[in-house]
N, C-alpha and C positions, 0 to 999 in steps of 0.2 A: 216507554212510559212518557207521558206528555209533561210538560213543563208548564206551570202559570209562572209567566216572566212580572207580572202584575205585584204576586206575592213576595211579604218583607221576607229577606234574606232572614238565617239565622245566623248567629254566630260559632264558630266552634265549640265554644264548650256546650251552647247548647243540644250542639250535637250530638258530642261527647255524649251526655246524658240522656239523649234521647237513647241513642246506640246502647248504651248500659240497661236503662230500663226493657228494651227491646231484647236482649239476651236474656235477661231476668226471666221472662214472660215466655223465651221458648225453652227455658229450662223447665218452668213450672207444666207447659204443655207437654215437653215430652216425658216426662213424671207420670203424667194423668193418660198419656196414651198407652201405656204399657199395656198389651196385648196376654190374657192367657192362654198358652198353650195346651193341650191337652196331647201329652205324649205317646199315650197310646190311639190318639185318634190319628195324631200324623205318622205314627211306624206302620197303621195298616193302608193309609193308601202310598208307602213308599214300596218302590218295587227295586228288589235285585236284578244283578244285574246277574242273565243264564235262568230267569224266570221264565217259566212255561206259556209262552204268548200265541200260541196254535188256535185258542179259542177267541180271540180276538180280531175285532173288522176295522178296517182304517177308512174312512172316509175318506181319501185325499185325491182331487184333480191333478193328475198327471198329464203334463201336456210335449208331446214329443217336441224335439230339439227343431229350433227356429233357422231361416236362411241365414240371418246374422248372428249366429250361437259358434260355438266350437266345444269341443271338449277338452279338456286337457290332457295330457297321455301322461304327467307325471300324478296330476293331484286327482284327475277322473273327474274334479267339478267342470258344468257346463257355465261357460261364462260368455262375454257378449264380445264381437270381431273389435272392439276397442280395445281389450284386455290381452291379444295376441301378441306375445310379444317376438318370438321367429317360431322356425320351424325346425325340428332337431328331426334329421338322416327321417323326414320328409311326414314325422309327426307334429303338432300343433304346440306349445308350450307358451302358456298363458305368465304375464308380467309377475307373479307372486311368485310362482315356482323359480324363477330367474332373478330374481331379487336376495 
């Protein structure tokens, strides 16, 4: 945030009272933002978990494992040759798993 060095200082308690008024004003906003839900709109697009997903398409670009990737052999995430942390009886094991 920029500074005008040009501008009169305030004093504290004007502060004080600015800060007070400024509370004030997001209490009264978040009063007025109150959102209504509609419960049975959001229970049909929530999905169980062991719901029937056979008819569904994923649109996702999958892009096979990079020269400077690994896998993990504790966690199975693919993460980057930075995150290597050794090598366990001659598989890969990434710094979080050894943490």
């Amino acid at each position: 945030m920029a500074t005008d060095y040009d501008a009169p200082r305030k004093t504290d308690e004007e502060l004080n009272e600015e800060s007070i008024e400024e509370l004030k004003a997001r209490r009264v906003d978040k009063a007025a933002s109150a959102v209504d839900v509609d419960e049975t709109e959001a229970a049909e697009n929530l999905e169980l978990p062991g719901a029937d997903l056979s008819n569904e398409e994923f649109s996702v670009r999958v892009q096979p494992q990079q020269a400077d990737e690994f896998t993990c052999s504790r966690c199975f995430l693919v993460h980057h040759r930075s995150q290597l942390e050794k090598m366990v009886k001659g598989q890969p094991v990434c710094k979080e798993c050894l943490a």
